[in-house]
Chimera marker file (.cmm) of the C-alpha trace (Angstrom):
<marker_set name="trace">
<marker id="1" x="15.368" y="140.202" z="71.315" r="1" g="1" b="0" radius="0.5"/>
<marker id="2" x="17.961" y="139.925" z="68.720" r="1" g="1" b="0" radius="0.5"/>
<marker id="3" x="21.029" y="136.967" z="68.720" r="1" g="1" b="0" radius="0.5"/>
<marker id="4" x="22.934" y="140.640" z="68.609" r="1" g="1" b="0" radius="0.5"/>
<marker id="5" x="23.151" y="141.117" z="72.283" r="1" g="1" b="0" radius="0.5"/>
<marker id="6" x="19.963" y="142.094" z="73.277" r="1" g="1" b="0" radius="0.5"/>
<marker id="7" x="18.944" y="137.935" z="74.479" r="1" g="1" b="0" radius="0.5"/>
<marker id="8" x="22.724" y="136.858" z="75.258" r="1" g="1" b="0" radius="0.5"/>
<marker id="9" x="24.314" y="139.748" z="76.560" r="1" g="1" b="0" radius="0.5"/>
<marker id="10" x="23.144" y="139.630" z="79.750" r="1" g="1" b="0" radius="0.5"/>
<marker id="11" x="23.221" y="135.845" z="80.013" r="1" g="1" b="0" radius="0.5"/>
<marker id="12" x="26.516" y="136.014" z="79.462" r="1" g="1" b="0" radius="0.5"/>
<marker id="13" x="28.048" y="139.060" z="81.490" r="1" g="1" b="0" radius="0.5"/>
<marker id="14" x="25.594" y="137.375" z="85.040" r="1" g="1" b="0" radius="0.5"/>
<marker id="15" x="27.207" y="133.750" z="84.072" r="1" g="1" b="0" radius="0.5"/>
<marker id="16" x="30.501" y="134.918" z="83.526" r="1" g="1" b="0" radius="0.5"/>
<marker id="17" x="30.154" y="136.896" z="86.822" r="1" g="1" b="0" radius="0.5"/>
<marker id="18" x="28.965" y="134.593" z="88.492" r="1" g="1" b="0" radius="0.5"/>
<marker id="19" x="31.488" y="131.996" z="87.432" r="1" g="1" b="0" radius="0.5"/>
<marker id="20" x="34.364" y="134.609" z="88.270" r="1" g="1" b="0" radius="0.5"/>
<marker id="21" x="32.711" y="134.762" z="92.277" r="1" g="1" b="0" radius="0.5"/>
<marker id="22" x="32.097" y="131.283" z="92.961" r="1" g="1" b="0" radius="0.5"/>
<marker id="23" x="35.969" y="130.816" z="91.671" r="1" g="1" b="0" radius="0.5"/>
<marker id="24" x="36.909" y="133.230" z="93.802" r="1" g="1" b="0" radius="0.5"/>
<marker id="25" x="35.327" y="131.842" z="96.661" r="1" g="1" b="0" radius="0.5"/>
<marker id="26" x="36.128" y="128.544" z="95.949" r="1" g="1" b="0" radius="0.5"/>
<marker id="27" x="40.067" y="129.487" z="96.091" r="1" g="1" b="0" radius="0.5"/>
<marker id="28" x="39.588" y="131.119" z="99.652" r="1" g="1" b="0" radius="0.5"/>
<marker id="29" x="38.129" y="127.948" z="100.462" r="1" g="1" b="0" radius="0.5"/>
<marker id="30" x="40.971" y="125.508" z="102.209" r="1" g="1" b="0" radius="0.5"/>
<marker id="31" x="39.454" y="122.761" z="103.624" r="1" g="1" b="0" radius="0.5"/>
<marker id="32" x="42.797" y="121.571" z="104.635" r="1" g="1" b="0" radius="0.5"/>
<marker id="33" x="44.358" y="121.087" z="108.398" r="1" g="1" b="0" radius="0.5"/>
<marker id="34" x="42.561" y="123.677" z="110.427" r="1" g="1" b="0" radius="0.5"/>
<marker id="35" x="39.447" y="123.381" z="108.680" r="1" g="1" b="0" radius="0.5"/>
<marker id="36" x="39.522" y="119.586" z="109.313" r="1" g="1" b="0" radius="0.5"/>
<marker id="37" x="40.500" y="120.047" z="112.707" r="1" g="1" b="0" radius="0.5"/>
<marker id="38" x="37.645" y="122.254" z="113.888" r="1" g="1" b="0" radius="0.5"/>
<marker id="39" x="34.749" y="120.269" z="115.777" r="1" g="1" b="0" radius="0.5"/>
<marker id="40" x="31.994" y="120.343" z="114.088" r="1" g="1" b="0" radius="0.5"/>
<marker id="41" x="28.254" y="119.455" z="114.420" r="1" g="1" b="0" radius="0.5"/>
<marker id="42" x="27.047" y="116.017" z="113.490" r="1" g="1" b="0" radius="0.5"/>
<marker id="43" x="24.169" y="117.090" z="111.229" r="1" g="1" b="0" radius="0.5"/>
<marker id="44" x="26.754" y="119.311" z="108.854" r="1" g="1" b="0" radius="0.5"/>
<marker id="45" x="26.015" y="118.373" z="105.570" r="1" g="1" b="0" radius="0.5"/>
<marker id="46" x="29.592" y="115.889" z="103.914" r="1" g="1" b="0" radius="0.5"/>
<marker id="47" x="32.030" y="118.659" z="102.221" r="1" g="1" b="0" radius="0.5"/>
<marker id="48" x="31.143" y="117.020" z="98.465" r="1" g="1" b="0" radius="0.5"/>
<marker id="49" x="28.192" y="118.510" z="98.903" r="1" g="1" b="0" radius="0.5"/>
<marker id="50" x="28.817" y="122.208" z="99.021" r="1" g="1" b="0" radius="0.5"/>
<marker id="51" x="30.092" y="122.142" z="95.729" r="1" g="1" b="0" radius="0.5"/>
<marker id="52" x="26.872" y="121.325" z="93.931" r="1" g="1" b="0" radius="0.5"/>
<marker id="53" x="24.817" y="123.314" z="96.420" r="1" g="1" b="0" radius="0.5"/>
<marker id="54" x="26.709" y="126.414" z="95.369" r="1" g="1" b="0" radius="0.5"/>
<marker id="55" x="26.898" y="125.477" z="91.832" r="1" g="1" b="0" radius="0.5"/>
<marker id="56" x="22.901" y="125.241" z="91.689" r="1" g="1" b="0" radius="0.5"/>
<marker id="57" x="22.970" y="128.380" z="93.824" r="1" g="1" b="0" radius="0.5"/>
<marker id="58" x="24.757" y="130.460" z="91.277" r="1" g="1" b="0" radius="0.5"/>
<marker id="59" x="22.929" y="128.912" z="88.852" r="1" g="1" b="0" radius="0.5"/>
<marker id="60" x="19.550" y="130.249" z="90.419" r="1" g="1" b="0" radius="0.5"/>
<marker id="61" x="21.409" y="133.339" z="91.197" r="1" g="1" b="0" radius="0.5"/>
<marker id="62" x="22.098" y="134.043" z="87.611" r="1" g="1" b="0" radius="0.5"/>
<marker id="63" x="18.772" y="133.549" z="86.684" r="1" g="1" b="0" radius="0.5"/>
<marker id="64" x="17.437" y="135.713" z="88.925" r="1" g="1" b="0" radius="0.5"/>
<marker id="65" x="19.814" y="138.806" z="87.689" r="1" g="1" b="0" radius="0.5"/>
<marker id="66" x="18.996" y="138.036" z="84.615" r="1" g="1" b="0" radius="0.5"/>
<marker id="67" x="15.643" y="137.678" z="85.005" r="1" g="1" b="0" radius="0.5"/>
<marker id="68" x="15.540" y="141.288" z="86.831" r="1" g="1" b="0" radius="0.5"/>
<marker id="69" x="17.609" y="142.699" z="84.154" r="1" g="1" b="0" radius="0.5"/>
<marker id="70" x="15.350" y="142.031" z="81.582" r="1" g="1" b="0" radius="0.5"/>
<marker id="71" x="12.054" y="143.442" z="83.201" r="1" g="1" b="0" radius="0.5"/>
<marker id="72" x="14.007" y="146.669" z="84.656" r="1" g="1" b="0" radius="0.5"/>
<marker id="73" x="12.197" y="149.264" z="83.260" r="1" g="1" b="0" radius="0.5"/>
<marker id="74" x="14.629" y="152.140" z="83.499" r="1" g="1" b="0" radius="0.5"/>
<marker id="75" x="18.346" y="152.526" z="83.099" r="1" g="1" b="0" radius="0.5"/>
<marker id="76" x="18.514" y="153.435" z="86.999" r="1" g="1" b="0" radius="0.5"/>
<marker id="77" x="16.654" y="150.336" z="87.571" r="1" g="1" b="0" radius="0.5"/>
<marker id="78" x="19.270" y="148.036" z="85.883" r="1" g="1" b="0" radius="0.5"/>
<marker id="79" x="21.941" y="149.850" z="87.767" r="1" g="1" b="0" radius="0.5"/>
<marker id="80" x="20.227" y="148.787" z="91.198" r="1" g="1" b="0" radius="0.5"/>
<marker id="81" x="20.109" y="145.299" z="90.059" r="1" g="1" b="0" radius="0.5"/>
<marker id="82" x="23.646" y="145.460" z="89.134" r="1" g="1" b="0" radius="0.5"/>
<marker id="83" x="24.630" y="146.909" z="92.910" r="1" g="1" b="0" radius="0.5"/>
<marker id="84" x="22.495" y="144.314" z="94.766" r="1" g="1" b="0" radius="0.5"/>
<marker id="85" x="24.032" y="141.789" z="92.944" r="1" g="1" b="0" radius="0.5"/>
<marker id="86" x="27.475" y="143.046" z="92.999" r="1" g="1" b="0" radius="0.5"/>
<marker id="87" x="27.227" y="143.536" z="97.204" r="1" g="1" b="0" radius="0.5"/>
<marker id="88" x="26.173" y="139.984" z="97.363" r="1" g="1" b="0" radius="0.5"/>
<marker id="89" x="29.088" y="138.736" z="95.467" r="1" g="1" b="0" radius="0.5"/>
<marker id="90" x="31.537" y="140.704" z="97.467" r="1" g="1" b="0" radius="0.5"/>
<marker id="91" x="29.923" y="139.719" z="100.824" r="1" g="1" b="0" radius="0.5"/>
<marker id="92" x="30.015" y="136.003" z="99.051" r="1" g="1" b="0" radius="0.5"/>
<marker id="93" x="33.863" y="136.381" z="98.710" r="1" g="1" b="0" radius="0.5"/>
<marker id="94" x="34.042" y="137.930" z="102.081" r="1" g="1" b="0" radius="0.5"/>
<marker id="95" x="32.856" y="135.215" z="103.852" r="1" g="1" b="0" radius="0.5"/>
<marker id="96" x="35.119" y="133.118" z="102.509" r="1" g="1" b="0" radius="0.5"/>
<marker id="97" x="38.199" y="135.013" z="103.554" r="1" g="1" b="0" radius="0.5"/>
<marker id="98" x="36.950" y="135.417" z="107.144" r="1" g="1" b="0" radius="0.5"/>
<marker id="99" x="35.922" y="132.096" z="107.996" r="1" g="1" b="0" radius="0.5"/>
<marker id="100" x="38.843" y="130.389" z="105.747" r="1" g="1" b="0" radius="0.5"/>
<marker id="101" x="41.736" y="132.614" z="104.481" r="1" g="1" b="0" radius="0.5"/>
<marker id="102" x="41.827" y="134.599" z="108.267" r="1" g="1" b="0" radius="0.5"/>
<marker id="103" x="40.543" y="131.587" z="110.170" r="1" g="1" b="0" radius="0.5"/>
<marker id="104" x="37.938" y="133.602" z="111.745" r="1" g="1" b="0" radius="0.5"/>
<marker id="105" x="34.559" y="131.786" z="111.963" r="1" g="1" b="0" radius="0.5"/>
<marker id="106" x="33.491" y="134.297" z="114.349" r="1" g="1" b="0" radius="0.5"/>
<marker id="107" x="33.932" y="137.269" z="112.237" r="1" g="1" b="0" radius="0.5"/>
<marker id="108" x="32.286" y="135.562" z="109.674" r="1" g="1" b="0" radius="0.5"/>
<marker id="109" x="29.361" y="134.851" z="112.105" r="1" g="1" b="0" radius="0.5"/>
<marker id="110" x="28.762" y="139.072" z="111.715" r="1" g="1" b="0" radius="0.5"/>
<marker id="111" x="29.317" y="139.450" z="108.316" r="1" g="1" b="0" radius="0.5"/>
<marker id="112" x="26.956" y="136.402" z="106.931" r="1" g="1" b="0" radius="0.5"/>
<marker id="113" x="23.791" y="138.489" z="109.073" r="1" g="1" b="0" radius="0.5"/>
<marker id="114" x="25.033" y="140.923" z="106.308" r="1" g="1" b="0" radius="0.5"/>
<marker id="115" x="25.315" y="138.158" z="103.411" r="1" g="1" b="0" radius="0.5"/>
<marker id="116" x="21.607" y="137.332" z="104.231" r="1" g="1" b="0" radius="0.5"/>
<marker id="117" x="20.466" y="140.833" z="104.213" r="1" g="1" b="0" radius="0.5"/>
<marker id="118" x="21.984" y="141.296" z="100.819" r="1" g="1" b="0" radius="0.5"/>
<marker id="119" x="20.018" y="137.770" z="99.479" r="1" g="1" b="0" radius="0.5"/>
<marker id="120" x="17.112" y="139.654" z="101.245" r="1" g="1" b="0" radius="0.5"/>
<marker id="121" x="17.127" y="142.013" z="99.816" r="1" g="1" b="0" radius="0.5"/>
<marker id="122" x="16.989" y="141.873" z="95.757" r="1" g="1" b="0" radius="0.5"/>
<marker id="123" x="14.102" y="139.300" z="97.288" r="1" g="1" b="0" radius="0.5"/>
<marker id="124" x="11.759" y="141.983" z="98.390" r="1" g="1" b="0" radius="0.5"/>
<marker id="125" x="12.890" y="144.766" z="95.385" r="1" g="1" b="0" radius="0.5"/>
<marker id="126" x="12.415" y="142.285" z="92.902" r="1" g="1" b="0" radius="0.5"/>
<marker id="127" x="8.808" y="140.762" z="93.998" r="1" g="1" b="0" radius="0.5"/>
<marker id="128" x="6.746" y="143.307" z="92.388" r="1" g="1" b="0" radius="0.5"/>
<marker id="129" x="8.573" y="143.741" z="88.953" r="1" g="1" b="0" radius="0.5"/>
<marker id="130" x="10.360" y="140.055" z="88.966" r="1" g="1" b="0" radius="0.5"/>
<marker id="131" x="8.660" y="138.186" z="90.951" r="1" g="1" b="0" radius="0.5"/>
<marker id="132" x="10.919" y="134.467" z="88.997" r="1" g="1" b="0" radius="0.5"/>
<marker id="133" x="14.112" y="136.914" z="90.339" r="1" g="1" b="0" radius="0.5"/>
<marker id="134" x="12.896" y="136.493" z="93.821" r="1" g="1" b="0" radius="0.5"/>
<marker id="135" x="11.794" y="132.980" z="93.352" r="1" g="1" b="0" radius="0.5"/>
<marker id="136" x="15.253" y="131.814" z="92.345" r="1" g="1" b="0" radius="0.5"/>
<marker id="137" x="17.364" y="133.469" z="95.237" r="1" g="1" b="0" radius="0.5"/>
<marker id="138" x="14.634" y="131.569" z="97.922" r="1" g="1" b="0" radius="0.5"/>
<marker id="139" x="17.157" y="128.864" z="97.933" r="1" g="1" b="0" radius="0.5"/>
<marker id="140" x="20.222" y="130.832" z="98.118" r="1" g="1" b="0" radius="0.5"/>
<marker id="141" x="18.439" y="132.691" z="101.000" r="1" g="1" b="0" radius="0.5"/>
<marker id="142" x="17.053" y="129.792" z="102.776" r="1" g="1" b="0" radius="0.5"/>
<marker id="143" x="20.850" y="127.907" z="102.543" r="1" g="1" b="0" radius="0.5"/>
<marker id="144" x="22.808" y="130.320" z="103.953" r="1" g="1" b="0" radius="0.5"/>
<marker id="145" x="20.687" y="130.826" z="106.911" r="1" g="1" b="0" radius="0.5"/>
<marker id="146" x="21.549" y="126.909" z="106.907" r="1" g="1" b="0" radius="0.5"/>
<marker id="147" x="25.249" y="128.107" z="106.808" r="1" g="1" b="0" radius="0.5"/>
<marker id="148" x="24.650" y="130.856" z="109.486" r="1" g="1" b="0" radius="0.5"/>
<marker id="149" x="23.534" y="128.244" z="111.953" r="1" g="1" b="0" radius="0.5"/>
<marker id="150" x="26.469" y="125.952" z="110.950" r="1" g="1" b="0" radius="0.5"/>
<marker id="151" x="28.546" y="129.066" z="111.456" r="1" g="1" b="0" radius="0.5"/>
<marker id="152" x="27.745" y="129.940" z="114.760" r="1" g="1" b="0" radius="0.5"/>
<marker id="153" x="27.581" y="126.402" z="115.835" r="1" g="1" b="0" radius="0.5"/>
<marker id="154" x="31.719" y="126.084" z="115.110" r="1" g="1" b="0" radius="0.5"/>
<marker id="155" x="31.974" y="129.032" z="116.897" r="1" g="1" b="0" radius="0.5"/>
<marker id="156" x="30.406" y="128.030" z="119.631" r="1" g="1" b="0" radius="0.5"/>
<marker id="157" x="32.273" y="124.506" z="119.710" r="1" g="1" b="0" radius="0.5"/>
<marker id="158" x="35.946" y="125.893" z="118.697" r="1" g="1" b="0" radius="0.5"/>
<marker id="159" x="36.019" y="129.719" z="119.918" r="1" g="1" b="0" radius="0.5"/>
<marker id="160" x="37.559" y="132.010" z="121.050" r="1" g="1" b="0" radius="0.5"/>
<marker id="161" x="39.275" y="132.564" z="117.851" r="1" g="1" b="0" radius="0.5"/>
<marker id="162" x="42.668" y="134.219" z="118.219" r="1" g="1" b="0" radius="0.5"/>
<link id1="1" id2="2" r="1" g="1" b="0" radius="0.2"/>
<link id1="2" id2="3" r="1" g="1" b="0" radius="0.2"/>
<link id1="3" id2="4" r="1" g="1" b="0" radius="0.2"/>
<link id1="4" id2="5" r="1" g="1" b="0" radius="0.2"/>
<link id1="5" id2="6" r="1" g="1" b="0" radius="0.2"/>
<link id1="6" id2="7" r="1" g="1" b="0" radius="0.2"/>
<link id1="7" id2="8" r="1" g="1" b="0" radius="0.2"/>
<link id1="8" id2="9" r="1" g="1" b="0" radius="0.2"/>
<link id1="9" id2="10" r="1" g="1" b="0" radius="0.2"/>
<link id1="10" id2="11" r="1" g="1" b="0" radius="0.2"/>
<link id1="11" id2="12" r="1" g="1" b="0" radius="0.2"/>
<link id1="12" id2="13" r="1" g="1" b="0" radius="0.2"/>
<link id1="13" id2="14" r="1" g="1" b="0" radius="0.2"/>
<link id1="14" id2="15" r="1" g="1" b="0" radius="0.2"/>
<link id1="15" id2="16" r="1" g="1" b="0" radius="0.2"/>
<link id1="16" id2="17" r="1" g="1" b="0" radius="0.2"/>
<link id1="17" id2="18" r="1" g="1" b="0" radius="0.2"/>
<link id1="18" id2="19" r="1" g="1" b="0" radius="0.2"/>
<link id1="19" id2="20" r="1" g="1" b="0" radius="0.2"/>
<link id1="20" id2="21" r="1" g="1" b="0" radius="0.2"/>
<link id1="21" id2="22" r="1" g="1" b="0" radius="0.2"/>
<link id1="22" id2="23" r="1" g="1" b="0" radius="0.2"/>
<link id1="23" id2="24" r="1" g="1" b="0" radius="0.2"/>
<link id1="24" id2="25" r="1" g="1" b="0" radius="0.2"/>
<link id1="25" id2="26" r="1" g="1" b="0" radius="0.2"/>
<link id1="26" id2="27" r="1" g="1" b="0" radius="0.2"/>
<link id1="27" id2="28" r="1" g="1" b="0" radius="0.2"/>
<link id1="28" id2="29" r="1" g="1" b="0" radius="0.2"/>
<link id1="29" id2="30" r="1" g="1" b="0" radius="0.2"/>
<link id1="30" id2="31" r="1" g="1" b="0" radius="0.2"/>
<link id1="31" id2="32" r="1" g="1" b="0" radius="0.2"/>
<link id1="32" id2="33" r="1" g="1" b="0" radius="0.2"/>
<link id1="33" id2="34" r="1" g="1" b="0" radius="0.2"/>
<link id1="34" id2="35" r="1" g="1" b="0" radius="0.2"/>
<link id1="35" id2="36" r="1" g="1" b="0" radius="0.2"/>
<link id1="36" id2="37" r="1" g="1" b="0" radius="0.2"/>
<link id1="37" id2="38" r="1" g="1" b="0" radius="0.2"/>
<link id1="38" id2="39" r="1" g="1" b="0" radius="0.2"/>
<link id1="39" id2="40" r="1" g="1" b="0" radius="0.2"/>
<link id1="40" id2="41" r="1" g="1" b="0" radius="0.2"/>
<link id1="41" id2="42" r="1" g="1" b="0" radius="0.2"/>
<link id1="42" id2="43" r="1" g="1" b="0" radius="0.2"/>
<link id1="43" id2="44" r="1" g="1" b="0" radius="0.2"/>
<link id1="44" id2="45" r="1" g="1" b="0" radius="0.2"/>
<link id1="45" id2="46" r="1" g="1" b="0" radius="0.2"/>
<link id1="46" id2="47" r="1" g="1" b="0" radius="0.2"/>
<link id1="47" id2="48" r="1" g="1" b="0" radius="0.2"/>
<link id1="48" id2="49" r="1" g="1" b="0" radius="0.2"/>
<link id1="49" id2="50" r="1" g="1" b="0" radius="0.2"/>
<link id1="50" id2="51" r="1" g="1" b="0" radius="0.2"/>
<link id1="51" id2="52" r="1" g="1" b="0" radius="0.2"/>
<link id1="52" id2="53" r="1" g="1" b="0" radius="0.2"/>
<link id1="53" id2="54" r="1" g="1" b="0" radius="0.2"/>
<link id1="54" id2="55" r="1" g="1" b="0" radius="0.2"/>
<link id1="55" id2="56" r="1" g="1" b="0" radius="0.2"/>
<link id1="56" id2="57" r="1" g="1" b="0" radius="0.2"/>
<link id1="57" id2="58" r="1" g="1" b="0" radius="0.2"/>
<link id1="58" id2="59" r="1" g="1" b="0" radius="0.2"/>
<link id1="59" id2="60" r="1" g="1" b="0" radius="0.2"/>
<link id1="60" id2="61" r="1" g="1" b="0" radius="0.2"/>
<link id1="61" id2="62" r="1" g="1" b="0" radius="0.2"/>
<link id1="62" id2="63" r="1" g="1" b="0" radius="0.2"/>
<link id1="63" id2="64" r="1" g="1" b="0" radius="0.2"/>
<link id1="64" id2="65" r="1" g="1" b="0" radius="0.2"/>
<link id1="65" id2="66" r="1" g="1" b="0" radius="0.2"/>
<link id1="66" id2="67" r="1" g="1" b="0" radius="0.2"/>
<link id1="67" id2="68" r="1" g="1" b="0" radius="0.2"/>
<link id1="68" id2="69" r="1" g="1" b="0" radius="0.2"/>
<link id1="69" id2="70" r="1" g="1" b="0" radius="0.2"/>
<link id1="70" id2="71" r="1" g="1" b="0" radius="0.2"/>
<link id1="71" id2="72" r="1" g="1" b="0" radius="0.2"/>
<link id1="72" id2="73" r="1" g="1" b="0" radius="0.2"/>
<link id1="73" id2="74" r="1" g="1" b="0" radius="0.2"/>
<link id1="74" id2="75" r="1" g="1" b="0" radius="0.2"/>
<link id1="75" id2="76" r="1" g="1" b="0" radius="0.2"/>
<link id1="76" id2="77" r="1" g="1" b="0" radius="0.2"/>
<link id1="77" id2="78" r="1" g="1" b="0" radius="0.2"/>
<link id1="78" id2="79" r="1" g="1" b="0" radius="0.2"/>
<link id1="79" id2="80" r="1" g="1" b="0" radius="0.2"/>
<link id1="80" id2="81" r="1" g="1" b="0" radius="0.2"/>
<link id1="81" id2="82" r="1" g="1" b="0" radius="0.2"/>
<link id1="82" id2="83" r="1" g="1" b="0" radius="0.2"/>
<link id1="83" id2="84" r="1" g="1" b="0" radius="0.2"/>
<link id1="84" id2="85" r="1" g="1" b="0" radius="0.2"/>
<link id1="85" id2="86" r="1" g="1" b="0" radius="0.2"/>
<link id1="86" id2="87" r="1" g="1" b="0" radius="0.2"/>
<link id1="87" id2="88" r="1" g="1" b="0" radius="0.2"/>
<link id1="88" id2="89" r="1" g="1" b="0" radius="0.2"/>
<link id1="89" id2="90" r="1" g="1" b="0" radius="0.2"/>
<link id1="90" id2="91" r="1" g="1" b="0" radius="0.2"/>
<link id1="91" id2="92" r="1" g="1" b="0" radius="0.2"/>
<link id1="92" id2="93" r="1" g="1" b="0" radius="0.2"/>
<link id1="93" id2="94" r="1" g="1" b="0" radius="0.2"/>
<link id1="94" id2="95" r="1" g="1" b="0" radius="0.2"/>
<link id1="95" id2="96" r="1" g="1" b="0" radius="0.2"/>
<link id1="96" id2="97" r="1" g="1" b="0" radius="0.2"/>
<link id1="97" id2="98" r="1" g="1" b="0" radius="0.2"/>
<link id1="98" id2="99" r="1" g="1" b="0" radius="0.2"/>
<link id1="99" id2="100" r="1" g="1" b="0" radius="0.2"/>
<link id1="100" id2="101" r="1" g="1" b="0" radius="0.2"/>
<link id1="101" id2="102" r="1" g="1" b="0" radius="0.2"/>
<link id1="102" id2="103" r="1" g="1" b="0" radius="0.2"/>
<link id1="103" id2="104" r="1" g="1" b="0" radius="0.2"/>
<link id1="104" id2="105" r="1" g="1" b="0" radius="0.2"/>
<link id1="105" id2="106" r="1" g="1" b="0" radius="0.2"/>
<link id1="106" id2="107" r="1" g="1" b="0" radius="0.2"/>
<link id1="107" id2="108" r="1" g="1" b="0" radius="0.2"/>
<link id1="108" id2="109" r="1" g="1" b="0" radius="0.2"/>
<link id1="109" id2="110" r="1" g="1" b="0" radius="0.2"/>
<link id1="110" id2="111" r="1" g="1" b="0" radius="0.2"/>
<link id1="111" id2="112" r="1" g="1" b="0" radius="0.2"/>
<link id1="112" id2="113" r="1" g="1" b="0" radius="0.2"/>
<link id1="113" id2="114" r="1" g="1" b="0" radius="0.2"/>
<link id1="114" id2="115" r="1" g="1" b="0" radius="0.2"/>
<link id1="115" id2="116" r="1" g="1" b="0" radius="0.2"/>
<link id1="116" id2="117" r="1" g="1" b="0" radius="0.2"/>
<link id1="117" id2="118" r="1" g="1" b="0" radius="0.2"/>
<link id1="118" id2="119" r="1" g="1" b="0" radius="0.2"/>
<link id1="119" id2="120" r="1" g="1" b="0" radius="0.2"/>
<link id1="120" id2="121" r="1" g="1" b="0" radius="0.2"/>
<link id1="121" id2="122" r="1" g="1" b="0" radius="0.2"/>
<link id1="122" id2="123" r="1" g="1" b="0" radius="0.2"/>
<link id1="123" id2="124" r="1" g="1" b="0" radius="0.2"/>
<link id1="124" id2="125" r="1" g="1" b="0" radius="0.2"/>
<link id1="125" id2="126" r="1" g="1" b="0" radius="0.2"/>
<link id1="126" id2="127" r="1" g="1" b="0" radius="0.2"/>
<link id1="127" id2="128" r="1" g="1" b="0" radius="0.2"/>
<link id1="128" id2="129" r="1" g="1" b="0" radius="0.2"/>
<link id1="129" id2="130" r="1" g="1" b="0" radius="0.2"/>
<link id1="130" id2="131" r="1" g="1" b="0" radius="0.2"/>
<link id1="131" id2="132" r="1" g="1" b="0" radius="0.2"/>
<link id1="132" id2="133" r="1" g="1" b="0" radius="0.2"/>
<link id1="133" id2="134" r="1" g="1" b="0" radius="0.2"/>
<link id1="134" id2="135" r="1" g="1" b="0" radius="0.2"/>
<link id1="135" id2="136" r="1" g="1" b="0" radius="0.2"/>
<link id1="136" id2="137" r="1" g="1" b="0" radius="0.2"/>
<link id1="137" id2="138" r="1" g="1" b="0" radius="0.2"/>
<link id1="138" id2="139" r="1" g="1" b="0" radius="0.2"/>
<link id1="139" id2="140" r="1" g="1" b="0" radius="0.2"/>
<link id1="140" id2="141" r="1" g="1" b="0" radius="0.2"/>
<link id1="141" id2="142" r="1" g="1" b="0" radius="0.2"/>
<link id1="142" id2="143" r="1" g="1" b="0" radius="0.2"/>
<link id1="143" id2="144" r="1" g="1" b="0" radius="0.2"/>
<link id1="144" id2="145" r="1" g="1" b="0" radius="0.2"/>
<link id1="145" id2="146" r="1" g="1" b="0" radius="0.2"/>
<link id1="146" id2="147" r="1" g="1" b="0" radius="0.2"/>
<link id1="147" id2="148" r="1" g="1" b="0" radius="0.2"/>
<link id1="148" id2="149" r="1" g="1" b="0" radius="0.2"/>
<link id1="149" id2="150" r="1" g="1" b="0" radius="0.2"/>
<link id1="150" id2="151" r="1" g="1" b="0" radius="0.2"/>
<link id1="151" id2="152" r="1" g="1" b="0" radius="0.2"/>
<link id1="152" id2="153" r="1" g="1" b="0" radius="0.2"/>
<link id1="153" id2="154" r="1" g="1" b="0" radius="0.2"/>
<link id1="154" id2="155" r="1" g="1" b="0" radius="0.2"/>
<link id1="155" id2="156" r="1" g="1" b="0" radius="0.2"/>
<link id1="156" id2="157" r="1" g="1" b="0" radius="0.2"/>
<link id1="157" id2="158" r="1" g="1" b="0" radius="0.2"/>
<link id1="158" id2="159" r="1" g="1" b="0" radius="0.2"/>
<link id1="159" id2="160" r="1" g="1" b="0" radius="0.2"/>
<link id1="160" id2="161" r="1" g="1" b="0" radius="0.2"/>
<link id1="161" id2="162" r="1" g="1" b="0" radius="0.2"/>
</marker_set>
C-alpha cells in the first residue's frame, strides 16, 4: 500500500471518526449535580477511570474498522463495515444523551441491549474474514455489558425516573 492513501486513508478517516464520537459523547457526559447525586453501587469503578477505558476502547475500536476495511473484499463489503460501525457510534452517542443529557438511566437501560447488539455484531460478521476486527471489539463488548449491569443497577436504586 502506497503513503498515497491506500495505508493512511483509512487510519485516518476510523481515528478521526472515532475521535469526533468519543467527543461527542464525552460532551453529553455531565457528571455534575444529578449525576453525583444518584446512589450508586459500591463496586462502580472511580469516574477517572472511564476516561481511559473509553480511550483504549476507541482505540481497539479503530483498529478493528480498520482492520475490516482492509480485508473487505468487495466494495459492498466496505460499505457494511462502514454501517456497523456508524450504528455503533450513534447508539454510543445515544446512550449518552439518555442516561445524561435527558436524565433517563432507564431509557438508557433499553437502548444499551441495542448498543451491545451493535458491538455484537461486527463481532460475528467479522470472525471469518477479520478475525483481529473481532478480537479488538471483545473488550468494548465485554465493558459495556459491565456498563449494562451498572445501568440497571442505578435504575434499580434511583427509579422511577420522571
Amino acid at each position: 500500500m502506497t503513503m498515497r492513501g491506500g495505508f493512511w486513508k483509512p487510519v485516518l478517516v476510523a481515528a478521526s471518526v472515532a475521535i469526533f464520537i468519543a467527543v461527542l459523547g464525552g460532551t453529553l457526559t455531565d457528571t455534575g449535580v444529578w449525576y453525583q447525586g444518584l446512589r450508586k453501587p459500591s463496586w462502580q469503578p472511580p469516574d477517572w477511570l472511564f476516561g481511559p477505558a473509553w480511550t483504549l476502547i476507541f482505540a481497539l475500536a479503530t483498529a478493528s474498522a480498520v482492520h475490516a476495511w482492509r480485508n473487505a473484499g468487495s466494495r459492498a463489503q466496505r460499505e457494511w463495515v462502514i454501517g456497523l460501525f456508524a450504528l455503533n457510534g450513534f447508539l454510543n452517542v445515544l446512550w449518552s444523551t439518555l442516561f445524561f443529557a435527558l436524565k433517563r438511566p432507564d431509557w438508557a437501560l433499553i437502548e444499551v441491549a441495542f448498543l451491545w447488539l451493535s458491538i455484537l455484531l461486527p463481532i460475528i460478521v467479522f470472525w471469518r474474514s477479520a478475525r483481529p476486527a473481532s478480537l479488538y471489539l471483545v473488550p468494548y463488548l465485554l465493558w459495556v455489558s459491565f456498563a449494562a449491569f451498572l445501568n440497571l443497577t442505578v435504575v434499580r436504586l434511583n427509579g422511577p425516573f420522571a
